[in-house]
C-alpha positions as CSV (number, residue, x, y, z in Angstrom):
1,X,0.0,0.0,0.0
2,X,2.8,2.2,1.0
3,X,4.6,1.8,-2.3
4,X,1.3,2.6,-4.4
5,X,1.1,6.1,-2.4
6,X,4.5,6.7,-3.4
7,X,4.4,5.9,-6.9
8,X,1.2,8.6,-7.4
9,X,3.1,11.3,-5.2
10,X,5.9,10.7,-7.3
11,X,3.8,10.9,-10.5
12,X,2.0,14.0,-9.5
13,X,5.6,15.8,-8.2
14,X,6.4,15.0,-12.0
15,X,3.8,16.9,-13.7
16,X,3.8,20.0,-11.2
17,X,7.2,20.6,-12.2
18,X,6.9,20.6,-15.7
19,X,7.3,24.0,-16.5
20,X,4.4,24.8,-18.1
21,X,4.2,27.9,-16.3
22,X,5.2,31.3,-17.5
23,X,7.3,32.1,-14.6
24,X,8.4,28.6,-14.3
25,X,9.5,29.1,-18.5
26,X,13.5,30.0,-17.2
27,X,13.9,27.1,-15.0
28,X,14.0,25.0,-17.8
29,X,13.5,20.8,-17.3
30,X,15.6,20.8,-14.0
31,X,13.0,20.0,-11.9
32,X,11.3,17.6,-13.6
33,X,14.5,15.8,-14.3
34,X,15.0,15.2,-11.0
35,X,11.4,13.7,-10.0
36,X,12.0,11.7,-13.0
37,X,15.4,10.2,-11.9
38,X,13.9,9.8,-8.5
39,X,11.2,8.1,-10.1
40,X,13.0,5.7,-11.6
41,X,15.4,4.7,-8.6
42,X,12.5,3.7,-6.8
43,X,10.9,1.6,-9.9
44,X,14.1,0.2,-9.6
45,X,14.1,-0.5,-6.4
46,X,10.5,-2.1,-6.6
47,X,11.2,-4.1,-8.9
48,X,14.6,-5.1,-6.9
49,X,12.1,-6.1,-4.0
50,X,13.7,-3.5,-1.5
51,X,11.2,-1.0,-1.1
C-alpha cells in the first residue's frame, strides 16, 4: 500500500514541475529531471524487492 502512495506522489511531483508555467518558462527541465530520476530509482528499487 505504502509503495502505491509513493508511486502517485511521485507521479504528481512530476507533472507539477513541468514548466508549463510562465514564470516557471527560465527554470527549464531541472525540476522535472530530477522527480523523474527519482522516479526511476524507486521503480528500480520495486522491482529489486527492496522497497
Amino acid at each position: 500500500m505504502f509503495t502505491i502512495i509513493l508511486l502517485i506522489v511521485l507521479i504528481v511531483l512530476f507533472f507539477t514541475v513541468l514548466p508549463t508555467w510562465p514564470h516557471s518558462k527560465k527554470w527549464g527541465y531541472g525540476p522535472g529531471g530530477v522527480i523523474g530520476l527519482v522516479l526511476v530509482i524507486v521503480l528500480i528499487l520495486l522491482l529489486l524487492g527492496r522497497l
